[in-house]
C-alpha positions in Angstrom: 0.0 0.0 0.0 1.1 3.2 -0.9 2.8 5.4 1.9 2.6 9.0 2.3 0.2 9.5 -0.5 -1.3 12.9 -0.6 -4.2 12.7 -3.0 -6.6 9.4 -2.6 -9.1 9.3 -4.7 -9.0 12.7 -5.8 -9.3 14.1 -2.3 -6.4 16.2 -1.2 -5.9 14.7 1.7 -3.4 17.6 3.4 -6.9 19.8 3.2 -9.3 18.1 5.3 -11.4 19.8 7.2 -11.2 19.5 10.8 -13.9 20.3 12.7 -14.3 21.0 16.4 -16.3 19.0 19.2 -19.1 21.9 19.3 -18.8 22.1 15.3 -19.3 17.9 15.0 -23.1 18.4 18.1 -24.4 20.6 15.7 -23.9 19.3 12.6 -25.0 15.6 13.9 -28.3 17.4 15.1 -28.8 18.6 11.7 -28.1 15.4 10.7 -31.1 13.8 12.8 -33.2 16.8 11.4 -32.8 15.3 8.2 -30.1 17.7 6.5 -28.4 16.1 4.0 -26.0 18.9 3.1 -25.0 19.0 7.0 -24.5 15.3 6.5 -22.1 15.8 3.6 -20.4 18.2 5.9 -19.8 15.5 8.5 -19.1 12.9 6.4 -15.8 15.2 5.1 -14.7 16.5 8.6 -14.5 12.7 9.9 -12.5 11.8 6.3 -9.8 12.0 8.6 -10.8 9.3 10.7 -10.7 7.2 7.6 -7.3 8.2 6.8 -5.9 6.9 10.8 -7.7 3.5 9.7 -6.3 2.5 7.0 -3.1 2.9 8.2 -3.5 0.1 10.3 -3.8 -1.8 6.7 -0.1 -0.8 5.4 1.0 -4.2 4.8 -2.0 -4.9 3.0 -1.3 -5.3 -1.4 -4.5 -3.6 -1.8 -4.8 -0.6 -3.3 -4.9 2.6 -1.0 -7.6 4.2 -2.9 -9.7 1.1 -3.1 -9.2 0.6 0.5 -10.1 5.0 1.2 -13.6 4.2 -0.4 -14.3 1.3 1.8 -13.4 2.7 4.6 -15.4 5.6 3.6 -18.6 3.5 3.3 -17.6 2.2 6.9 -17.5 5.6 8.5 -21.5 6.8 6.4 -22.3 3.2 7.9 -21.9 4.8 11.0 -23.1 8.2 10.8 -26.7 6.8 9.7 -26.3 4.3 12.9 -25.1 6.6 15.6 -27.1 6.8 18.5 -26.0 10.6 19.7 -27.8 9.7 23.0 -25.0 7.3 24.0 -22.8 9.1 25.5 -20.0 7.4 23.4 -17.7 9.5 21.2 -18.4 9.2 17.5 -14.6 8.4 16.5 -15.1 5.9 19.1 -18.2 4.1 17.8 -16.7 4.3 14.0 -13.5 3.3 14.2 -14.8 -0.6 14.6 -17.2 -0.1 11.7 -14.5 1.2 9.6 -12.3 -1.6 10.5 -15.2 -3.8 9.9 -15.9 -2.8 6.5 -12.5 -3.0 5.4 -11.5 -6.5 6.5 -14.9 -7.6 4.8 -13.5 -5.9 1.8 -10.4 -7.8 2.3 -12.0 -11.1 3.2 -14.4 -11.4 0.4 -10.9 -10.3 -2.2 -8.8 -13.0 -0.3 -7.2 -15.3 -3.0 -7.9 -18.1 -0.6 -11.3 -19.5 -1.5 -13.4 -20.3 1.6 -17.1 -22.4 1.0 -20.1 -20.1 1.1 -21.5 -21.2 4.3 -18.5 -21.1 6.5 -18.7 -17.3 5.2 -22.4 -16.8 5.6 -22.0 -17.9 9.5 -18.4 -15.6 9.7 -20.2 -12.8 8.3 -23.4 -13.9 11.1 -21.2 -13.7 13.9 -19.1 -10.5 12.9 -22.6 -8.5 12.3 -24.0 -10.1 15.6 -20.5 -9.3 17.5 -20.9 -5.8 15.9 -24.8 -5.3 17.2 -24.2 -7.0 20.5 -21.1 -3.8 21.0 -23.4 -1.4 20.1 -25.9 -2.6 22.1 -24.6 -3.0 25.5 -21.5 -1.1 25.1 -18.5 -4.0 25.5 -17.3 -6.6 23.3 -19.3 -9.6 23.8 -18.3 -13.3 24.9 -18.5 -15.8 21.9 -21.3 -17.5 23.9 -22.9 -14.4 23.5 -22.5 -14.4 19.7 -23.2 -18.1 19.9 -26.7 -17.5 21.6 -27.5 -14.4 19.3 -27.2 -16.2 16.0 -28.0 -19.8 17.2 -24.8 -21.3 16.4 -22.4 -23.4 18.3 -19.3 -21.9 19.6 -17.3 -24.1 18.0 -18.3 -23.3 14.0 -18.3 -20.1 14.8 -14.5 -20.0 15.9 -14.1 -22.6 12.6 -15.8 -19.9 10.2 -13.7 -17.3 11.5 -10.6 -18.7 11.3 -11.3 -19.7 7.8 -12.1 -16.2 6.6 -9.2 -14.6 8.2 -6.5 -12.5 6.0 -3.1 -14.9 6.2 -0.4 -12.9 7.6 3.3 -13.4 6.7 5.6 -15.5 9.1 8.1 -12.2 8.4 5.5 -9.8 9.3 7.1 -7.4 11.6 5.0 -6.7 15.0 7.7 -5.0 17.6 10.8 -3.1 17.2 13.5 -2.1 19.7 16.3 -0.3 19.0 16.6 -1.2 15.9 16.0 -5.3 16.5 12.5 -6.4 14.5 10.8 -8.6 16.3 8.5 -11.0 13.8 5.4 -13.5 14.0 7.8 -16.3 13.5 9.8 -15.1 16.7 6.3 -15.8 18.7 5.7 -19.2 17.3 6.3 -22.4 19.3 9.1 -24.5 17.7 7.8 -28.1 18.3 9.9 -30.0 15.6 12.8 -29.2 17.5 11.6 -30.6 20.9 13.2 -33.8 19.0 16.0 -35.1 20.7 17.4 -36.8 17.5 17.7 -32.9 15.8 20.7 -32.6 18.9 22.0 -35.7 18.1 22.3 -35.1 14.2 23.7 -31.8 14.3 25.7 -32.1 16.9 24.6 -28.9 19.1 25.4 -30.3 22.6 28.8 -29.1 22.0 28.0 -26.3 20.0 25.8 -25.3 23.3 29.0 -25.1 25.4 30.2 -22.4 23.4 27.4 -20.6 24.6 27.3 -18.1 28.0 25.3 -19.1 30.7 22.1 -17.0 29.8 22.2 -18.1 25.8 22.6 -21.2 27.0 19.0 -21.5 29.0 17.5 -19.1 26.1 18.5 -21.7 23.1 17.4 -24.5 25.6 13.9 -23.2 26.4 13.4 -21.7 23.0 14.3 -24.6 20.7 14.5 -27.9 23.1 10.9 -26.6 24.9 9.4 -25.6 22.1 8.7 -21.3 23.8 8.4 -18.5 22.2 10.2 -15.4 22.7 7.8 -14.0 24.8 7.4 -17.0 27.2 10.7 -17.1 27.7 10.8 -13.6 28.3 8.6 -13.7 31.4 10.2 -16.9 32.4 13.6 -15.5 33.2 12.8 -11.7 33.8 13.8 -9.7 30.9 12.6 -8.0 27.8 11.2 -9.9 24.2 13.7 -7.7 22.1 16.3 -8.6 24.8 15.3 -12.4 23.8 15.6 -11.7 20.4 18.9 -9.7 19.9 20.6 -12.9 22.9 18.7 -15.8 20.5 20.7 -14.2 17.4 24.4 -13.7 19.1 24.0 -17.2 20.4 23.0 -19.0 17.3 25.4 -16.9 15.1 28.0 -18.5 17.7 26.9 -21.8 17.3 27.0 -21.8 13.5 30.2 -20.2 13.7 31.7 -23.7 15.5 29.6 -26.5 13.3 30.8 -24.7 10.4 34.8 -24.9 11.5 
C-alpha cells in the first residue's frame, strides 16, 4: 500500500477539514433533522478518521484508494447508525465499523477460496458481534454471539478462522532499537523438541560455546518448544532482549559447526 500518498481518490488529503467537538453536536443534530447537506459536511470532517484507519492496513497489497472508499462506506455506515444519546464519542463508535468494513473488503478479495457457508455464518457472527457492541456497550463473549445467531461456539471460531486475512511468518509486529521482532519469533518451535535434531547436528557441544544465559534461552526456545515472549517472562527480561541474545548465540553456534 502506498505510503505518504497525498491525494486518494481525488481528495487532497493535506486539506481536510477538521472540525471542532461543538462544530461535529451541531452538525450531527442537523443530521437527525434530516439535512443532507449537513451530513455531507460530516461525512468530510471525519474523512480523517478514515485516513488513521487505514493505516493500520499498510501491509496490505490492496490498493490505497480502493481501500479510502471502503473505509469511507464504513464511516456513512456509522453516521446513519449513531445513536447521539449514548454518551460514546463518535470516533469511538466508528472506528470498529471502519475496520469492519474494510476487513470484509479484504476477506471477500482474499485469494484463498473459503465455501459459502463457512462465510455466511463468519459474516453472522461478525454482524451479531458488531450489534451486541453497540448494544450493551463491551465486546461480547462468543457465547454471547453463539446465543444471538443460534450457532455453536465451535463453528463459529471454525468460520472465523477460515475467513481470516493470512499474515506473513516475516510480518514485523515489535521493534527495539533497531532489532525487528516478527510472527515467527512468537511461534512455538515443536519440531525441535526432537531429541534426534541434537544428536544429528551435533549442538550439545556447539551449546557449550554458549554463555550461561544463551545457553538457557536456546534450551527453552528450541529444546521446549517457547516463544520469545514465554521465555521472556520466564527469566525476567525484555522480548527484544530475547531476540537480539537468541541471534548472538545461534550466530556462535554456526560459527563452530561450520569450523
Amino acid at each position: 500500500m502506498a505510503q505518504g500518498k497525498v491525494e486518494i481518490c481525488g481528495v487532497n488529503t493535506s486539506r481536510l477539514p477538521l472540525l471542532k467537538a461543538e462544530e461535529k453536536e451541531k452538525l450531527f443534530r442537523q443530521i437527525e433533522a434530516g439535512d443532507a447537506k449537513a451530513r455531507e459536511t460530516y461525512i468530510e470532517g471525519n474523512l480523517r478518521l478514515v485516513l488513521s484507519v487505514i493505516k493500520r492496513f499498510s501491509s496490505s497489497s490492496e490498493n490505497v484508494d480502493d481501500l479510502f472508499q471502503i473505509g469511507c462506506v464504513g464511516l456513512i455506515k456509522a453516521i446513519d447508525n449513531f445513536d447521539s444519546s449514548l454518551n460514546v464519542k463518535f470516533s469511538t463508535y466508528a472506528v470498529p465499523m471502519i475496520i469492519g468494513e474494510i476487513r470484509r473488503f479484504l476477506r471477500d478479495n482474499s485469494q484463498l477460496r473459503v465455501s459459502r457457508s463457512l462465510k455466511d455464518t463468519a459474516y453472522k457472527a461478525i454482524y451479531a458481534r458488531e450489534s451486541l457492541t453497540r448494544r450493551n456497550l463491551k465486546e461480547p463473549s462468543i457465547e454471547e454471539v453463539s446465543a444471538e445467531i443460534g450457532v455453536s461456539k465451535e463453528d463459529i471460531a471454525y468460520a472465523l478462522d477460515a475467513v481470516q486475512s493470512p499474515m506473513s511468518l516475516y510480518e514485523p509486529i515489535f521493534t527495539d532499537g533497531g532489532d525487528t521482532l516478527y510472527v515467527m519469533d512468537q511461534i512455538s518451535d515443536k519440531k525441535n523438541k526432537e531429541e534426534t535434531w541434537v544428536e544429528h547436528l551435533s549442538l550439545s557441544e556447539a551449546m557449550k560455546k554458549l554463555n550461561p544465559r544463551e545457553h538457557e534461552i536456546i534450551s527453552l526456545r528450541f529444546f521446549e518448544g517457547k516463544t520469545q515472549m514465554e521465555v521472556a517472562e520466564s527469566i525476567g527480561i525484555s522480548q527484544a532482549q530475547v531476540s537480539r541474545l537468541e541471534k548472538n548465540a545461534l550466530r556462535t553456534m554456526r560459527t563452530y559447526l561450520s569450523a
